[in-house]
C-alpha positions as CSV (number, residue, x, y, z in Angstrom):
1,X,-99.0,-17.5,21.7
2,X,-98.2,-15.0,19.3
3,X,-95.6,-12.6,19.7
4,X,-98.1,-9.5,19.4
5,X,-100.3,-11.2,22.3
6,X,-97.3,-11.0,24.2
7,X,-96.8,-7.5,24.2
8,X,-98.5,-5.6,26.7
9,X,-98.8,-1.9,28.0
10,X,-98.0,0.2,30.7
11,X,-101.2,2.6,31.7
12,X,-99.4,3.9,34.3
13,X,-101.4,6.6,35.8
14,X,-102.7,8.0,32.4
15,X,-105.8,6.3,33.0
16,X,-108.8,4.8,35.0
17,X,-108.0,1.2,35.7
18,X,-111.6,0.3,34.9
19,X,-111.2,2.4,31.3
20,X,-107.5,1.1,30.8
21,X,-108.8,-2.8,30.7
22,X,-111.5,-2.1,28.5
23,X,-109.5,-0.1,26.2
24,X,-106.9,-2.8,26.5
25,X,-109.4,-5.5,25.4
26,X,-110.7,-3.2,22.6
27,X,-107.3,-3.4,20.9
28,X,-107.1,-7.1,21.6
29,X,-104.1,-6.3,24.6
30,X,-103.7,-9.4,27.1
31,X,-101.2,-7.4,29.7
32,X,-101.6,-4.3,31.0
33,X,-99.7,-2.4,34.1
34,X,-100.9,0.0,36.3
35,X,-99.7,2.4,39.1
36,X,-101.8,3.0,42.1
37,X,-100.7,5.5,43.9
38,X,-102.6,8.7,43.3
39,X,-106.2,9.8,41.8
40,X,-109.1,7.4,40.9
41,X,-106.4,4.6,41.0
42,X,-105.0,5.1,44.2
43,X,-104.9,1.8,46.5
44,X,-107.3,3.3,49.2
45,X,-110.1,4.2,46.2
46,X,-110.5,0.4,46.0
47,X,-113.2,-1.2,48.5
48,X,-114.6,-4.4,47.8
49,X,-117.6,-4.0,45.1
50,X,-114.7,-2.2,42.8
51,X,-111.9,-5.0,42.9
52,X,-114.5,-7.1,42.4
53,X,-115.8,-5.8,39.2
54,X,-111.9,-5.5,37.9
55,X,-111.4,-9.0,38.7
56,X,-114.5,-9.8,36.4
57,X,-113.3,-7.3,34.0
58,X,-110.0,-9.3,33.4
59,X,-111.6,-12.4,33.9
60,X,-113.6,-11.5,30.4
61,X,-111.3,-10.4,28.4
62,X,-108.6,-12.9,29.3
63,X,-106.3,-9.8,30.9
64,X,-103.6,-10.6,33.0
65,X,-103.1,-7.4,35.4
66,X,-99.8,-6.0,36.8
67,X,-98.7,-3.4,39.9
68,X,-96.0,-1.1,39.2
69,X,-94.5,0.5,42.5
70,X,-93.6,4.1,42.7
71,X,-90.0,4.2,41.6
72,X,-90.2,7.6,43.9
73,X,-90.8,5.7,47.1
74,X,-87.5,4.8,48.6
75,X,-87.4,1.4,49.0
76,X,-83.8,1.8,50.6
77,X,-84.9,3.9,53.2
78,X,-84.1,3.7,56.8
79,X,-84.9,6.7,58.7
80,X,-86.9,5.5,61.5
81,X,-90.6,6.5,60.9
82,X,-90.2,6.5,57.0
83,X,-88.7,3.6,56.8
84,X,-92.0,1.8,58.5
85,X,-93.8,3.7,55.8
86,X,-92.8,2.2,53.1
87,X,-93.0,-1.0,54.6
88,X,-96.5,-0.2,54.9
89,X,-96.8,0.8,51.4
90,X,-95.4,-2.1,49.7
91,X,-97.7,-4.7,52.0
92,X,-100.9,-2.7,51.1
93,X,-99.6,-3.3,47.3
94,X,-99.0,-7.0,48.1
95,X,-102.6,-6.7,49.9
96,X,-104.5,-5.2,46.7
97,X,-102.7,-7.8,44.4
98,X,-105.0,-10.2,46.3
99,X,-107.9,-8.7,46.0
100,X,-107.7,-7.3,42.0
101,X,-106.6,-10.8,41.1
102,X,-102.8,-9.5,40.3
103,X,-100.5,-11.4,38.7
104,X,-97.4,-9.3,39.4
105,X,-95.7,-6.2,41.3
106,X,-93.1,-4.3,40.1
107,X,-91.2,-3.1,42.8
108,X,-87.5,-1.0,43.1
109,X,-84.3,-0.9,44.7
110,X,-84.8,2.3,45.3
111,X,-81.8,5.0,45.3
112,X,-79.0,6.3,47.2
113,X,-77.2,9.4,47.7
114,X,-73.5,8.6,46.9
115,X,-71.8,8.4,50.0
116,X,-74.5,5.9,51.6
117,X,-74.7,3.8,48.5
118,X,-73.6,0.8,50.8
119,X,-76.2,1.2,53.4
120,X,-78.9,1.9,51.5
121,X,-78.3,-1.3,49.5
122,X,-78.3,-3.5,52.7
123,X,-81.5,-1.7,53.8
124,X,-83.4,-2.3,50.4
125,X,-82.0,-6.0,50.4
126,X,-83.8,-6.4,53.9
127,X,-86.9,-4.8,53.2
128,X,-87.5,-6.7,50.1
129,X,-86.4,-9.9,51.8
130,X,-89.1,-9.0,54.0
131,X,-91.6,-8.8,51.5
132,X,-90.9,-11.6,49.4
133,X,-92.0,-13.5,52.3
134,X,-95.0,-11.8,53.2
135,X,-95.8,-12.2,49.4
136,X,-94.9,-16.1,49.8
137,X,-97.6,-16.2,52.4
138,X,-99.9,-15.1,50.3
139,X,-99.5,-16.0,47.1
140,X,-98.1,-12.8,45.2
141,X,-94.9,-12.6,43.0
142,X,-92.8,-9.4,43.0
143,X,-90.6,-8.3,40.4
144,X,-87.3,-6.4,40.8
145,X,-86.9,-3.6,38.1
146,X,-83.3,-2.4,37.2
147,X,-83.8,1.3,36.8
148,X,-82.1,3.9,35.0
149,X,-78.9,5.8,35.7
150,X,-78.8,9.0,36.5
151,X,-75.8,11.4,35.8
152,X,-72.1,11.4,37.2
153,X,-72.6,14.6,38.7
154,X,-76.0,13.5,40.5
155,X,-75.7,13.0,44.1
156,X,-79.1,10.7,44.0
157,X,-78.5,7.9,42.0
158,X,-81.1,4.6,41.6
159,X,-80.2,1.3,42.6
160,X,-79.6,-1.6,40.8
161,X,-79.9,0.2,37.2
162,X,-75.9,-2.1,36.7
163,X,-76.2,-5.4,36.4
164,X,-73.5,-6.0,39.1
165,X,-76.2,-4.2,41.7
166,X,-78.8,-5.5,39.7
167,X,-77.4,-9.3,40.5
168,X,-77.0,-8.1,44.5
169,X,-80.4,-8.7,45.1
170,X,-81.4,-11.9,43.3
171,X,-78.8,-13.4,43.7
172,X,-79.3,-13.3,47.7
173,X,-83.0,-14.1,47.0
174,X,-84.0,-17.3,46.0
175,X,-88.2,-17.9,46.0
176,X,-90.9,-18.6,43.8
177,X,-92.1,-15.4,44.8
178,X,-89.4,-13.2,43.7
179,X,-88.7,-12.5,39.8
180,X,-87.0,-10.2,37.7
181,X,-88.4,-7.3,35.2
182,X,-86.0,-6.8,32.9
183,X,-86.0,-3.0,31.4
184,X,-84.0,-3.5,28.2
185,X,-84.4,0.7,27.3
186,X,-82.4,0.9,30.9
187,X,-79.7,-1.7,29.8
188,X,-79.2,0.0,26.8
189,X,-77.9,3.5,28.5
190,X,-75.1,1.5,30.6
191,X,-71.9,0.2,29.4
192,X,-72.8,-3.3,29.5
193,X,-75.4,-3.0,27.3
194,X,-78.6,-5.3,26.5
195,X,-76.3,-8.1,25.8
196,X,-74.2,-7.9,29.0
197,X,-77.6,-8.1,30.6
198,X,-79.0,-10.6,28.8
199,X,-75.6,-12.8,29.0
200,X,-75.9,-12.0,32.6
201,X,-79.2,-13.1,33.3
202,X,-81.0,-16.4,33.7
203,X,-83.9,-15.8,31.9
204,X,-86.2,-18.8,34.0
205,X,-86.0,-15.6,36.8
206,X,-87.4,-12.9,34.4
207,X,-91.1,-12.4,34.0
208,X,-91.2,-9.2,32.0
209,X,-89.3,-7.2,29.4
210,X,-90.0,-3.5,29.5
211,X,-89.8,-1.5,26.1
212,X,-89.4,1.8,24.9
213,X,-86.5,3.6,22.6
214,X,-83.2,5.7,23.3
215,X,-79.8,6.3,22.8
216,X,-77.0,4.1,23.9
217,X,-75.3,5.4,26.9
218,X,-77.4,8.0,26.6
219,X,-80.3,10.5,28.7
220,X,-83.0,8.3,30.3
221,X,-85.7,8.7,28.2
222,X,-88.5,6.8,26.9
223,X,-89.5,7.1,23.9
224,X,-91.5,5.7,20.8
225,X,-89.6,2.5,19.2
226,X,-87.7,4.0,16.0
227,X,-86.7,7.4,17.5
228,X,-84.1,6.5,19.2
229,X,-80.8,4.0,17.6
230,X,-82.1,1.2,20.3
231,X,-81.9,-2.4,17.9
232,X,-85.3,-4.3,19.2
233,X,-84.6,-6.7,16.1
234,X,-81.8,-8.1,17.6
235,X,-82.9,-7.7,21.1
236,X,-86.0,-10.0,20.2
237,X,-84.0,-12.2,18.9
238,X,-81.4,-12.9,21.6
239,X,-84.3,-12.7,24.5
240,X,-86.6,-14.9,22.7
241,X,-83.6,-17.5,22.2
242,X,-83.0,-17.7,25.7
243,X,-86.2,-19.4,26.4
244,X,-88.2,-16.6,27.3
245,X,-91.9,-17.0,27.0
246,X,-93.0,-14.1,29.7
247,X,-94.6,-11.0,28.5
248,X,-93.2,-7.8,26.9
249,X,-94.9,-4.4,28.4
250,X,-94.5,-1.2,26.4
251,X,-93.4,1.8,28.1
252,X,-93.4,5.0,26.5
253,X,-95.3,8.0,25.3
254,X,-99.2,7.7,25.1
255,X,-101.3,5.1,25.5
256,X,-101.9,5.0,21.8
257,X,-98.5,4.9,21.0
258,X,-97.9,2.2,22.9
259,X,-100.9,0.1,21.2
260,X,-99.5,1.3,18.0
261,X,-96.2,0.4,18.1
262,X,-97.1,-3.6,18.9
263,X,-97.2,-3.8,15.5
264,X,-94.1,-2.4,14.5
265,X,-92.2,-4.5,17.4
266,X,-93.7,-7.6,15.8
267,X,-91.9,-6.3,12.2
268,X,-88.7,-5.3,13.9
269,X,-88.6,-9.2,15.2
270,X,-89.5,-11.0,12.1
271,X,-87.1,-8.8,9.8
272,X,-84.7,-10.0,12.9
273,X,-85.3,-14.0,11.8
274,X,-87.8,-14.6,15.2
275,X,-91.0,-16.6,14.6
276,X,-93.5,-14.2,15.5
277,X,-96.5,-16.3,14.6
């Protein structure tokens, strides 16, 4: 497959599923991502006739279809009550996958608040250990994100946005149904950088590379490739040497960014010396 069928987009919640596969198959796109937590897309607005016709949509246009968890629901939570509640959310996502023919979900760490930063990790670990294997029961595959830092001076701070906290989850999770998405933009604002990750990393576990531009050790930010100093050149070519053959899934901006700048990803990588074709 070429490289530019590999690179998919993130719709987010910009857009109506239904709208977002057919624009996606307008501009030739085979992977597209989509959050369904609020609006038209929100998992309770889908009964049975409507997954049904997104199934067929995908099915046409040879569109493989992706979940992408809040990043804002805690997935380290353990207040009693709450905590049960986002159990509950992240089974009705492994539900829906079923049902929309889903290929993946994105899910979190979730975050911490400094001084629990221990506890909260052993609660995430459990909760996703829980739902790998409701998701090996039915089929599913979950991806764990790494997600961005946030500043020193925050008290909240994401989990697993290092590759050390990054590598205490997979490493203690070992399953068919449990994969990584790598989000290179997020390497690149930590001190190890995309190649600490990617020397980190065994890259049969990772089933997506997220994209957008920023600045190294920088703000989180996302923005279009080629205004910010990230090098997606050499990050193509050090991914794609590892064996990677997943999918790439831009992240930034607009949705016609995103569709715009396949095209100059595809350049950045060939000028880099990676067969794109």
């Amino acid at each position: 497959m070429k490289l530019i069928d590999r690179i998919g987009i993130d719709l987010g919640r910009k857009i109506r599923l239904e709208q977002g596969i057919e624009l996606a198959a307008s501009h030739g796109i085979r992977f597209v991502d989509v959050q369904l937590d609020t609006g038209e897309n929100a998992f309770d607005r889908f009964d049975a006739a409507r997954c049904a016709a997104v199934r067929a949509a995908c099915e046409k246009h040879g569109i493989q279809l992706g979940l992408h968890t809040s990043s804002a629901v805690n997935v380290a939570e353990y207040a009693p009550l709450v905590a049960e509640g986002v159990d509950r959310y992240l089974l009705a996502y492994i539900d829906i996958y079923r049902r929309l023919g889903a290929r993946w979900i994105v899910l979190h760490a979730g975050f911490h608040f400094t001084s629990d930063r221990a506890q909260r990790m052993q609660a995430g670990l459990a909760r996703i250990q829980r739902m790998v294997a409701q998701a090996e029961r039915v089929g599913a595959v979950l991806y764990l994100e790494n997600l961005n830092k946030e500043p020193a001076q925050a008290e909240v701070h994401y989990l697993a946005h290092t590759l050390e906290e990054w590598r205490y989850y997979f490493e203690r999770i070992d399953s068919p149904s449990f994969r990584l998405s790598f989000t290179a933009n997020h390497a690149h604002l930590v001190p190890e950088g995309v190649e600490g990750f990617i020397d980190g990393l065994d890259f049969r576990r990772v089933g997506e590379v997220r994209l957008a531009d920023c600045f190294r050790n920088g703000p989180e930010e996302h923005l279009v490739p080629g205004q910010g100093d990230f090098d997606f050149g050499a990050m193509f070519r050090r991914i794609e040497a590892s064996g990677f053959t997943g999918h790439y899934t831009n992240a930034f901006g607009s949705l016609e960014d995103m569709i715009e700048a396949r095209g100059y990803l595809v350049a950045r990588a060939r000028a880099a010396g990676v067969a794109v074709d």
